[in-house]
Backbone as a chain_set.jsonl record, in Angstrom:
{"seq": "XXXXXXXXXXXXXXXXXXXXXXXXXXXXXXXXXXXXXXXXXXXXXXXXXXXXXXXXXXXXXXXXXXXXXXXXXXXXXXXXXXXXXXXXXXXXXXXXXXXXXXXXXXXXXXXXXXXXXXXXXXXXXXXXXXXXXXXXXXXXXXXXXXXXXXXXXXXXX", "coords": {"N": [[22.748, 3.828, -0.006], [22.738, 1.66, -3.232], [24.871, -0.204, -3.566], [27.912, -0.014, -5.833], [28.568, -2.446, -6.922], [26.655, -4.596, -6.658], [25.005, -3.25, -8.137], [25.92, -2.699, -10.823], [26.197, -5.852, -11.196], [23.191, -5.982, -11.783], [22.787, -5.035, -13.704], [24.262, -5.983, -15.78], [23.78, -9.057, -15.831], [20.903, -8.484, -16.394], [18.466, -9.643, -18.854], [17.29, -8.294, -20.916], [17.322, -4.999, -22.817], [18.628, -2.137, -21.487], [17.572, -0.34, -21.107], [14.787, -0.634, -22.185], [11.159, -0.518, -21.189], [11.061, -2.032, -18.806], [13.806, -1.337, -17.953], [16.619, -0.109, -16.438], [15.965, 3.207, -16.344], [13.352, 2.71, -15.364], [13.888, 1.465, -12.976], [15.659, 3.514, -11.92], [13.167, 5.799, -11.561], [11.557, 4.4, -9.872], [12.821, 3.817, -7.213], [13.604, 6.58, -6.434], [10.489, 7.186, -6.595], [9.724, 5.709, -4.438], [11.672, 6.955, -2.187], [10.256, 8.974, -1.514], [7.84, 8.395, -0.904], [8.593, 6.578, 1.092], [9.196, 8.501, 2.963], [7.024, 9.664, 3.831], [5.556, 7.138, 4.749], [7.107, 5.681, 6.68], [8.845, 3.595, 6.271], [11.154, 0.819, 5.498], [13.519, 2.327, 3.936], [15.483, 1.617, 3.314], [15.481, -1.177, 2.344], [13.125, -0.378, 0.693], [15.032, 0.608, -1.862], [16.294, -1.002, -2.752], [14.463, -2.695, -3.421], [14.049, -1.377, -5.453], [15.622, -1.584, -7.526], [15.472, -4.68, -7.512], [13.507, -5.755, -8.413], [12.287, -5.921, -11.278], [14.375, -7.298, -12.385], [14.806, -10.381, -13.13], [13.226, -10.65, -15.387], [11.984, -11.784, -18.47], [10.872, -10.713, -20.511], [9.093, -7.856, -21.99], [6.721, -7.769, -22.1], [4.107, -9.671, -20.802], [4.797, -11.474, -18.012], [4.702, -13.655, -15.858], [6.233, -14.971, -13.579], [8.427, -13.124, -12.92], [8.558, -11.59, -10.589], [8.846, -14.136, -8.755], [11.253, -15.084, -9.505], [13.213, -12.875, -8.849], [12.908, -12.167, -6.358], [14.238, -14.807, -5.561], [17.04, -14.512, -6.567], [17.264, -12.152, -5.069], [17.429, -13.837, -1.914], [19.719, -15.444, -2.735], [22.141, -13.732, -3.038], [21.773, -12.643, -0.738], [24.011, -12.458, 2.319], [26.314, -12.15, 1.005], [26.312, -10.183, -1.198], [24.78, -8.923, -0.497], [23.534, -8.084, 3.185], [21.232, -8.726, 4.914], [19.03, -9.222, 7.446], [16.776, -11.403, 8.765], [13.914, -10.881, 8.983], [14.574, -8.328, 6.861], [14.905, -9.696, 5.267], [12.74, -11.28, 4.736], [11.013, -9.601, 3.641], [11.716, -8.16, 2.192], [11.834, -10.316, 0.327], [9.385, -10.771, -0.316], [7.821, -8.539, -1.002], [9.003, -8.394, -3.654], [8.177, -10.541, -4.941], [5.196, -10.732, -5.098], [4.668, -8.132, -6.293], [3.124, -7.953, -9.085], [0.617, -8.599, -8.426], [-1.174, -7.428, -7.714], [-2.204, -7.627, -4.753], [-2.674, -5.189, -1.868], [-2.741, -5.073, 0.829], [-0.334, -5.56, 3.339], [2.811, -5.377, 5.508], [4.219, -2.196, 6.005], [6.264, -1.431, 4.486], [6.678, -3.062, 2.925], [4.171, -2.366, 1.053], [5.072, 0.324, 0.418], [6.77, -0.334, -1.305], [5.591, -1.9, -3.236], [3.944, 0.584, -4.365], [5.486, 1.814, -4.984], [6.315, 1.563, -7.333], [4.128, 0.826, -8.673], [3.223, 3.6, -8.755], [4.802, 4.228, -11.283], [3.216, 3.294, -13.797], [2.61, 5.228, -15.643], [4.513, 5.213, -17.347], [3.86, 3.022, -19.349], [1.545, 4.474, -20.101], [-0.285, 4.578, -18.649], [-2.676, 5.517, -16.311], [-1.948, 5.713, -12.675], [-4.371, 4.17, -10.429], [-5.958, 5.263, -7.526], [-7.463, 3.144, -5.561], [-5.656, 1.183, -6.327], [-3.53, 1.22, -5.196], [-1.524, 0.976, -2.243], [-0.881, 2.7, 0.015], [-1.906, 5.637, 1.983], [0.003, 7.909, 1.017], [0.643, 7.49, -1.157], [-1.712, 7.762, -2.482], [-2.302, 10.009, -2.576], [-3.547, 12.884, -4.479], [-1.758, 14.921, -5.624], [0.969, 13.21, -5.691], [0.604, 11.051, -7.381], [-0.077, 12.648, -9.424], [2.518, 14.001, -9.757], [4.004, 12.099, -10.113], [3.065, 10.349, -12.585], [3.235, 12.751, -14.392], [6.468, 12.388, -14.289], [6.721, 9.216, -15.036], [5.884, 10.034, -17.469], [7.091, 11.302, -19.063], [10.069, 10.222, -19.582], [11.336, 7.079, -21.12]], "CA": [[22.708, 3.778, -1.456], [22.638, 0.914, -3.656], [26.554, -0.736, -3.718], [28.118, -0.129, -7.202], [28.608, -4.079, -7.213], [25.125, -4.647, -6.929], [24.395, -2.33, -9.315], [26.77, -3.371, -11.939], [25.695, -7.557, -11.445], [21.998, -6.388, -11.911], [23.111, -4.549, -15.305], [25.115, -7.222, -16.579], [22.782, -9.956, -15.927], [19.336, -8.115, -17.115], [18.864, -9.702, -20.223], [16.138, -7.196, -21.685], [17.93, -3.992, -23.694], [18.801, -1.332, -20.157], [16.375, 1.332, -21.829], [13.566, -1.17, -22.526], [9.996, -0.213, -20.076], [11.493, -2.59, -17.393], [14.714, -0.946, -17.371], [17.344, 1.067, -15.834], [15.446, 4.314, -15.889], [12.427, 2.802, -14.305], [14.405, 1.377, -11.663], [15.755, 4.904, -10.897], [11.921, 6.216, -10.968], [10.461, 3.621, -8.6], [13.56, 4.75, -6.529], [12.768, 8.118, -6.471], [9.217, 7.148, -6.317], [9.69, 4.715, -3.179], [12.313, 7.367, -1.17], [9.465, 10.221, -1.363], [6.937, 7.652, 0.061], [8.984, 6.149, 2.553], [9.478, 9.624, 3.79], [5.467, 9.78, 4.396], [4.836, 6.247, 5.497], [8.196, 5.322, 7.508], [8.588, 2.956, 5.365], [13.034, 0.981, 5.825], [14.245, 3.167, 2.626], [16.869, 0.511, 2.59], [14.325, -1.871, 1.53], [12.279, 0.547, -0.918], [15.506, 1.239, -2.467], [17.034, -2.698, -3.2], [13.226, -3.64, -4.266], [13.517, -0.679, -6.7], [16.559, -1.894, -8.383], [15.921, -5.779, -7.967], [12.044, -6.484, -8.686], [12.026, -6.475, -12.08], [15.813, -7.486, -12.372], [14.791, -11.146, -13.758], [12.08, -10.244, -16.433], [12.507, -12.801, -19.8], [10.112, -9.792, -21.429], [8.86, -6.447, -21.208], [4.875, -8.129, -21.55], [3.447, -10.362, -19.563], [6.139, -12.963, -17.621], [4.293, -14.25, -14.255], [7.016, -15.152, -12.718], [9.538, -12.82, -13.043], [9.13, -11.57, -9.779], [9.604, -14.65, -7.683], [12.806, -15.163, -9.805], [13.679, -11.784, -8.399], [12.794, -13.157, -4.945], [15.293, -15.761, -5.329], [17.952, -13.729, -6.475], [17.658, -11.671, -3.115], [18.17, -14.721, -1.333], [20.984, -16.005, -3.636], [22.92, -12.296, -3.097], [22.131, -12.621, 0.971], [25.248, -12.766, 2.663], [27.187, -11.841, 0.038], [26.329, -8.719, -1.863], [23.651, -8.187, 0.965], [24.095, -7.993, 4.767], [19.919, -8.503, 5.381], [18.499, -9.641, 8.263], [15.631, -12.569, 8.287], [12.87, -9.298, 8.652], [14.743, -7.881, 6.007], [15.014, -10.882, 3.946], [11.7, -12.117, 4.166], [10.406, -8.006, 3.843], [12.479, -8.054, 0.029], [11.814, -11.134, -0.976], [7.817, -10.794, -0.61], [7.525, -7.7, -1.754], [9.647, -8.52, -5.146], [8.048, -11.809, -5.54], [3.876, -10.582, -5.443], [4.932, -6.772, -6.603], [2.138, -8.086, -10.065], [-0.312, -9.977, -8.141], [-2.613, -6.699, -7.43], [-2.257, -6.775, -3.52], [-2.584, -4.009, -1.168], [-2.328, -5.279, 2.233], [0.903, -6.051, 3.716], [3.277, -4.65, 6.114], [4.0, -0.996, 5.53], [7.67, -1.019, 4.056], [5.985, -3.681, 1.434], [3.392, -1.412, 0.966], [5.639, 1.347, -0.057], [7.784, -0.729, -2.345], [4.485, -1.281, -4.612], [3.077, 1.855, -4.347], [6.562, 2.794, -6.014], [6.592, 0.477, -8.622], [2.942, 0.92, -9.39], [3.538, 4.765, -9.425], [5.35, 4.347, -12.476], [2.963, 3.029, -14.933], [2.457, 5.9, -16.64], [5.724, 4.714, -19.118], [3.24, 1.83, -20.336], [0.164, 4.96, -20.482], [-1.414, 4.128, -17.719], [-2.19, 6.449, -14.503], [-2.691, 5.102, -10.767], [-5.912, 4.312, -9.453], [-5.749, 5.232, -5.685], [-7.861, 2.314, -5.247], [-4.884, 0.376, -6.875], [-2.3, 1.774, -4.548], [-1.968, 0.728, -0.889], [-0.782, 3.363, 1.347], [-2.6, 7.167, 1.722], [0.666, 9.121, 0.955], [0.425, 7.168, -3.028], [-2.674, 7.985, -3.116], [-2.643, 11.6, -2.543], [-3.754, 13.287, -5.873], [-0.46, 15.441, -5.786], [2.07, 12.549, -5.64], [-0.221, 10.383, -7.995], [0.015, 14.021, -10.505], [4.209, 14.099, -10.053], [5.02, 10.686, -10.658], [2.464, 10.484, -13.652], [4.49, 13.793, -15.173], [7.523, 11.883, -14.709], [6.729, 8.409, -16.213], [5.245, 9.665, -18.936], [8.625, 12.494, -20.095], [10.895, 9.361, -19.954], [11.124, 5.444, -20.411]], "C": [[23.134, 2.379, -1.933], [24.312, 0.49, -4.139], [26.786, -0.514, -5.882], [28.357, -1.618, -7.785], [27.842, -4.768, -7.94], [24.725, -4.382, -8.197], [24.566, -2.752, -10.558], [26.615, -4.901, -12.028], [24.131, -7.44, -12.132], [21.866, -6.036, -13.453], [23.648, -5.659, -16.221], [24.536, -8.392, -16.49], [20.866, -9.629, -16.27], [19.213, -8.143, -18.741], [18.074, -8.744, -21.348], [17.309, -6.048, -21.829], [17.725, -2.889, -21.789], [17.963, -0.385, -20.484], [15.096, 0.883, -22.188], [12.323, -0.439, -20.904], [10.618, -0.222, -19.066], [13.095, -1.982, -16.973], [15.68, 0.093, -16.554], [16.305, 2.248, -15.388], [13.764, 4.377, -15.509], [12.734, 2.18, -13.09], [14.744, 2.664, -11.046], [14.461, 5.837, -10.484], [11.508, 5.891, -9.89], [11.125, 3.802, -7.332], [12.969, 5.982, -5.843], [11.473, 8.328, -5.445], [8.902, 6.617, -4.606], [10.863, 5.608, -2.175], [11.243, 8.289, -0.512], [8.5, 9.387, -0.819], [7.314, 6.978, 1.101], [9.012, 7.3, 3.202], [7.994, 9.748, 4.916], [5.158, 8.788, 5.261], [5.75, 5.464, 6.551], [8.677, 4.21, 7.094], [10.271, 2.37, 5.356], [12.799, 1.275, 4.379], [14.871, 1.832, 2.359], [16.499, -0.483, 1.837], [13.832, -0.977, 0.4], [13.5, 0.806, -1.749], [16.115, -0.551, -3.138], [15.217, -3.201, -3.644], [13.342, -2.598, -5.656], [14.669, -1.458, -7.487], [16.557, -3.769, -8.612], [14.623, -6.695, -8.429], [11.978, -6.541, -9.989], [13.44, -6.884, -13.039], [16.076, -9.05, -13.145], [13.767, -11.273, -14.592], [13.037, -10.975, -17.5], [11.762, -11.656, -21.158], [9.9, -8.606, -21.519], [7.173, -6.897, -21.435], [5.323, -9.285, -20.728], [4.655, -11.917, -19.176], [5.582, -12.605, -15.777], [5.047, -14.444, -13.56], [8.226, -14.508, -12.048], [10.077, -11.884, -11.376], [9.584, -12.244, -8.436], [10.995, -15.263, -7.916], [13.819, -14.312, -9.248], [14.136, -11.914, -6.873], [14.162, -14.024, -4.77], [16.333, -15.53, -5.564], [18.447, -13.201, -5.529], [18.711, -12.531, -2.48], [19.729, -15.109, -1.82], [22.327, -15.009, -3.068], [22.959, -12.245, -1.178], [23.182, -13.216, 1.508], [25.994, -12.683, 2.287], [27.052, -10.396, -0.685], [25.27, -7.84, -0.96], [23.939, -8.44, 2.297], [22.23, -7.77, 5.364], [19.81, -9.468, 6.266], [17.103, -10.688, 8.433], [14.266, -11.448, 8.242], [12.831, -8.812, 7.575], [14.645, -8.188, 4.76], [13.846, -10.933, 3.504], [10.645, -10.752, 3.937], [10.764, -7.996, 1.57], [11.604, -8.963, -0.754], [10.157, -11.261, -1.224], [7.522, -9.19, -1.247], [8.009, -8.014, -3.395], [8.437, -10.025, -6.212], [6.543, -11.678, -5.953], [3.814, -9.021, -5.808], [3.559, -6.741, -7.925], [1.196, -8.532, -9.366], [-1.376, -8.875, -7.687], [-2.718, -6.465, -5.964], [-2.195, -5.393, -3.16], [-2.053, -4.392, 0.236], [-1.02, -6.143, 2.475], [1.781, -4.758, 4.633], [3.642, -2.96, 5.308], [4.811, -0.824, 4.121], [6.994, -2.266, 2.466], [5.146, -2.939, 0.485], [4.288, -0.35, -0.389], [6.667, 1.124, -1.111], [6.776, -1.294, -3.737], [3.863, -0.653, -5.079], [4.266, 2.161, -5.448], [6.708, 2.507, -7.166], [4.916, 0.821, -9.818], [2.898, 2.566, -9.799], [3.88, 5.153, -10.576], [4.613, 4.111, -13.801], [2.664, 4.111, -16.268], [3.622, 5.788, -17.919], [5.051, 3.642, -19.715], [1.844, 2.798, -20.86], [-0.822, 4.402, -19.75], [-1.553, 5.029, -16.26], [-3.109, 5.58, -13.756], [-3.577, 5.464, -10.571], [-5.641, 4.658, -8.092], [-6.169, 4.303, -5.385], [-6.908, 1.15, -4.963], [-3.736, 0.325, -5.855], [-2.552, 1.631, -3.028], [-1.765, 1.784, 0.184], [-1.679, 4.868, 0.578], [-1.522, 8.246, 1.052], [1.004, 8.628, -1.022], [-0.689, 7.932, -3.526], [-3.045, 9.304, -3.084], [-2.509, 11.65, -3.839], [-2.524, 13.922, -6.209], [0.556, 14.629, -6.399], [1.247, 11.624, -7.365], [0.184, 11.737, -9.647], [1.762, 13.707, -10.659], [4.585, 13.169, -10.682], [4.223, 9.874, -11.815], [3.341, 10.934, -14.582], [5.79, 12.79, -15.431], [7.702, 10.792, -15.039], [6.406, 8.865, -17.278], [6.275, 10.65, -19.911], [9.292, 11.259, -20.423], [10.629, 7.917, -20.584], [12.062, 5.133, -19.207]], "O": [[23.885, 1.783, -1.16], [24.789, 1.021, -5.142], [26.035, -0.799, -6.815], [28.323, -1.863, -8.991], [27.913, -5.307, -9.044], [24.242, -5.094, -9.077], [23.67, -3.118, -11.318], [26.966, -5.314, -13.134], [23.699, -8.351, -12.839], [21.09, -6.564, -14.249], [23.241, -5.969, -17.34], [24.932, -9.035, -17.462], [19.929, -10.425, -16.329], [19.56, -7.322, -19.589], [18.423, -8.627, -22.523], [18.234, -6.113, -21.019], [16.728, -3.047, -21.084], [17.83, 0.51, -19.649], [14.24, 1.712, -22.5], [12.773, -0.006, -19.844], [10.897, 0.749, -18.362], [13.536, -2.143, -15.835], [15.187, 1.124, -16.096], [15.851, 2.268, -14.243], [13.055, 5.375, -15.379], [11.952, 2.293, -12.147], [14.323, 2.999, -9.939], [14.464, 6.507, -9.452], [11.127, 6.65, -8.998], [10.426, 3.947, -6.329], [12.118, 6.172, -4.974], [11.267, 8.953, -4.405], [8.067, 7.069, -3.823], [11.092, 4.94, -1.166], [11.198, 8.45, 0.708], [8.207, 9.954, 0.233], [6.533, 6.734, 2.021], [8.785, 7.086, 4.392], [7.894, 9.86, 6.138], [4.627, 9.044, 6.342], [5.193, 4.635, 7.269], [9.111, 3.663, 8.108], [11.025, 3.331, 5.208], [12.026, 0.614, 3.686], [14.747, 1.143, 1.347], [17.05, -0.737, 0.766], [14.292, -1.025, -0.741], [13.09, 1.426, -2.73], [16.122, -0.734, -4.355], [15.073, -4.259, -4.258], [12.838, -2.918, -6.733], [14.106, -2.133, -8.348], [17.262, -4.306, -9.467], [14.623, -7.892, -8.716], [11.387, -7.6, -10.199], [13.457, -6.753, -14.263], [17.155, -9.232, -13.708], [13.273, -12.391, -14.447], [14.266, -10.925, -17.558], [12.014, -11.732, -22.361], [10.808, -8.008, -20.943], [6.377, -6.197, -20.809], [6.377, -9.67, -20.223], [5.068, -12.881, -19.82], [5.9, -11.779, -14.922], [4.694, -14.067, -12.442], [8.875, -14.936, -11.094], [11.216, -11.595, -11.012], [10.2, -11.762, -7.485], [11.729, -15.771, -7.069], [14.991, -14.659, -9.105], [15.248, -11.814, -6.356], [14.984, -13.824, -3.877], [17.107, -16.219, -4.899], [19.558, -13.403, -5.039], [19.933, -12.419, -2.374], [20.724, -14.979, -1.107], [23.385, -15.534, -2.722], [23.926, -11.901, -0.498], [23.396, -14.406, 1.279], [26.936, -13.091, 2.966], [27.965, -9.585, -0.533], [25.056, -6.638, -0.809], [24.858, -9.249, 2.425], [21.941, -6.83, 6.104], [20.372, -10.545, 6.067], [16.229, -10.118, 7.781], [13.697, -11.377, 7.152], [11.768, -8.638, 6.979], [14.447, -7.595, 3.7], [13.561, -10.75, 2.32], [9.443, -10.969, 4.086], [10.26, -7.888, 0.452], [10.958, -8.8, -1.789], [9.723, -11.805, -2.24], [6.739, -9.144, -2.196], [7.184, -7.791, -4.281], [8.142, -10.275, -7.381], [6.242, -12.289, -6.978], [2.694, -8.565, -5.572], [2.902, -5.7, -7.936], [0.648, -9.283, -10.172], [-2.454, -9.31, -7.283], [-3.195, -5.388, -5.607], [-1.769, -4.516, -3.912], [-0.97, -3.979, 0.652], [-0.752, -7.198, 1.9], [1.543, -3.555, 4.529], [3.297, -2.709, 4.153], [4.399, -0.35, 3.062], [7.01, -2.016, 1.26], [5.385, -2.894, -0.722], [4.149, -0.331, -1.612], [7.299, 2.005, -1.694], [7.088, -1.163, -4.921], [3.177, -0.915, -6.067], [4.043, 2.65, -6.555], [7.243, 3.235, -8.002], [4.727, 0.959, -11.027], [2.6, 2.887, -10.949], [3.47, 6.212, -11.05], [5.102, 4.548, -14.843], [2.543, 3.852, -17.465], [3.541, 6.191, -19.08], [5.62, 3.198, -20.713], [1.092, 2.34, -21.721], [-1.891, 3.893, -20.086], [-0.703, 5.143, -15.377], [-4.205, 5.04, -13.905], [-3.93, 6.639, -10.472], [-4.763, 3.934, -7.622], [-5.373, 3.881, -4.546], [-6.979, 0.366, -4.016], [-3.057, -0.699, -5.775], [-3.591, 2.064, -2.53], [-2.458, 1.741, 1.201], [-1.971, 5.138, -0.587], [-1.952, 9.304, 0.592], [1.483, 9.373, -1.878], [-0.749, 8.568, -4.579], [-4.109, 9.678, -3.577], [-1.755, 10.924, -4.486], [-2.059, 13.465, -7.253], [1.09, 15.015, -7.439], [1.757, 11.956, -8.435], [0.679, 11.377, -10.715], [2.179, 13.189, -11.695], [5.346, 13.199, -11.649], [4.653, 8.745, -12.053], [4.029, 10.266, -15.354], [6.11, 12.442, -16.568], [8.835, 10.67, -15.507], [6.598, 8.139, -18.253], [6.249, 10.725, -21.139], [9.211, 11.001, -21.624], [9.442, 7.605, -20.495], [12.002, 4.04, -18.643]]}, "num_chains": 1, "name": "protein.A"}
């Protein structure tokens, strides 16, 4: 689980309102979203669970900001060795997933995979449902999971 440290630096430095699109309670979705697909695709949790809480962790907006996740990226790093204990696999596993999480890929190792499947799961809080096309691994794209995590962006922000 995600250190209360952590947790509490990414709160206190996210300058967007904690209830805005990008916040708080779509970090705990993509969570959620990214434990129930690591389960399927084997996917290190430990990873899917530190991309859910730190990919959109330097956002200047809640529209369009290109960069915000290789700011996120560099954060990682910044926090390695110190609020993190990751491994160069691990490192360079975070900080690419966080940093092209907008850029539309699909292909990439699995555990990457499964950390934008989780993220992209969520759009239904902007009114938008997942293409399977859109989504890289098979256990996103099942119509089921694709149906749940629809339901539950679209009750909350």
């Amino acid at each position: 689980m995600i250190s209360d440290t952590l947790l509490d630096l990414v709160r206190r430095t996210f300058i967007l309102p904690l209830d805005s699109i990008h916040g708080e309670a779509h970090w705990q979705r993509v969570y959620d979203n990214g434990r129930r697909l690591a389960e399927q695709t084997g996917a290190d949790a430990r990873i899917v669970e530190l991309f859910a809480y730190l990919h959109d962790s330097r956002r200047l907006n809640d529209g369009w900001d290109r960069d915000h996740g290789r700011r996120a990226a560099e954060l990682v790093r910044s926090l390695n060795g110190n609020l993190l204990a990751l491994s160069e696999d691990e490192l360079d596993s975070l900080t690419y997933a966080c940093a092209y999480h907008t850029d539309g890929l699909v292909e990439a190792a699995v555990t990457v995979q499964t950390c934008w499947d989780a993220d992209r799961l969520d759009l239904g809080r902007i009114g938008v449902r997942p293409e399977p096309r859109r989504l890289c691994t098979s256990a996103a794209q099942d119509p089921a999971v694709i149906e749940w995590a629809w339901s539950r962006s679209r009750l909350t922000r």
